[in-house]
C-alpha positions in Angstrom: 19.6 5.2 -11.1 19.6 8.6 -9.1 16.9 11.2 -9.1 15.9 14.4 -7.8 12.7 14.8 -5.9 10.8 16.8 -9.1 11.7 13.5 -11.4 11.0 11.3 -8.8 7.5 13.0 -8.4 6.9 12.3 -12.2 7.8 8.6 -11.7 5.6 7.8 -8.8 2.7 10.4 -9.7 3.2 12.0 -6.3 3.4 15.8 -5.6 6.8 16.7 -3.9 4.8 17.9 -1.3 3.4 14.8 -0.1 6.5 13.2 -1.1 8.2 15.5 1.7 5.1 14.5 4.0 6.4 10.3 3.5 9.4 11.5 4.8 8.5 13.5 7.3 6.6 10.3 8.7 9.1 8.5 8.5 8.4 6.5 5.2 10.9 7.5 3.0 14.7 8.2 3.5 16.5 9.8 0.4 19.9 10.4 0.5 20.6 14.2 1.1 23.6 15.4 -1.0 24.1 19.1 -1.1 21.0 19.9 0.0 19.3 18.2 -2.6 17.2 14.9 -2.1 18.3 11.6 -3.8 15.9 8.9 -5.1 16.3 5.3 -6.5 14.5 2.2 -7.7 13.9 0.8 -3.6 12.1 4.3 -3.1 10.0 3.5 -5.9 9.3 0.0 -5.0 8.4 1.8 -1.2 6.1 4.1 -2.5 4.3 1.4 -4.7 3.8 -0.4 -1.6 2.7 2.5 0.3 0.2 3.1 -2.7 -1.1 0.1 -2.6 -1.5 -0.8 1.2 -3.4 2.7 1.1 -5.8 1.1 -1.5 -6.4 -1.8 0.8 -7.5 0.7 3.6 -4.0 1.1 5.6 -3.9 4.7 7.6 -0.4 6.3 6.8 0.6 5.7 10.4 -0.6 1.7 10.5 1.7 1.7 7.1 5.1 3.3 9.3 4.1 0.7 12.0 3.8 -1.7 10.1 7.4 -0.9 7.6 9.2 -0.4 11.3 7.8 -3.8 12.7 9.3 -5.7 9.2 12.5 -3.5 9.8 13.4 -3.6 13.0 12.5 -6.7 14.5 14.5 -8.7 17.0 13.3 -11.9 18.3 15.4 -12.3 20.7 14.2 -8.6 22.0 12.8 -9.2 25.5 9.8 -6.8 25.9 8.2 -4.1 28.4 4.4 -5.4 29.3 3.8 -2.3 27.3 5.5 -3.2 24.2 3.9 -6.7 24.5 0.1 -4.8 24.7 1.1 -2.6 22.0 2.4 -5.4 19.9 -1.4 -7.5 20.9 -3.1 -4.2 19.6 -1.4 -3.9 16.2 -1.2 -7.7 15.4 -5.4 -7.6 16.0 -5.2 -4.4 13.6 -3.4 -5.9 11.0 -5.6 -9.2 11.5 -8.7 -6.8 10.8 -7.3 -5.4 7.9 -6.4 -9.0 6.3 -10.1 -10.0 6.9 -11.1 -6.8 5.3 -8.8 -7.8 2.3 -10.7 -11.3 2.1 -13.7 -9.8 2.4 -12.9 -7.5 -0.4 -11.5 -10.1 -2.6 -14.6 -12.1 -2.2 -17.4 -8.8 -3.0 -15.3 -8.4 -6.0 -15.5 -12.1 -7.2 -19.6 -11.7 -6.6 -19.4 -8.6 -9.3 -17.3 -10.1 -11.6 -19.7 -12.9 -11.9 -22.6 -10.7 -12.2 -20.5 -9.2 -15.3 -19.7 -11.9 -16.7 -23.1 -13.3 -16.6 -24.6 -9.8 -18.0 -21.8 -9.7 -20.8 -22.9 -13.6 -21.8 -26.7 -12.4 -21.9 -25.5 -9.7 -23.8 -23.7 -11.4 -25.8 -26.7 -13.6 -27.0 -29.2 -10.8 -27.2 -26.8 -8.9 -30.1 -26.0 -12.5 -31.9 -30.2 -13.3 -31.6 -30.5 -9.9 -33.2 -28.0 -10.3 -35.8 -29.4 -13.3 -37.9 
């Protein structure tokens, strides 16, 4: 399936302008055929997980790093001290953003059981009042 940039929009809920902003970055990389961009399912699936990493607290540039570093990774790449600080740096970033994740996961767990409890006490209160 191929699609122009205003059906592609639609689909993802995206303006074209920030659309044209992803690939400005870097994020996205339609096919251009006369002039006119090209989408299909992968650049869905991309901006999905762009959507979602975004709602885990990922900056749009930690998001390119991190798509390049799953791209374009050699391990047999010997690396500049530089490259090996910069690598350090990001690997503790993405470390802080899993713990944030847990940390998330587990605030969430704390109000779902404060819900369920209140929709059980609920729950009584209307059956008490009901007989």
């Amino acid at each position: 399936m191929i699609i122009k940039i205003g059906e592609f929009a639609t689909c993802t809920g995206l303006s074209k302008d920030t659309i044209r902003y992803y690939e400005k970055m870097g994020l996205l990389h339609p096919e251009i055929k006369n002039k006119h961009r090209e989408y299909n399912e992968d650049h869905i699936e991309i901006i999905g997980t762009i959507l979602k990493l975004k709602q885990c607290g990922f900056l749009l540039q930690e998001i390119k790093i991190l798509f390049e570093w799953s791209q374009n990774t050699n391990e047999n790449d010997e690396l500049t001290e530089a490259e090996i600080q910069n690598i350090q740096q990001m690997k503790i970033l993405f470390q802080n953003k899993y713990k944030q994740m847990i940390q998330r996961e587990k605030e969430i767990k704390q109000i779902k059981q404060v819900l369920l409890r209140a929709d059980c006490k609920m729950e009584q209160l209307l059956e008490k009042n009901r007989g």
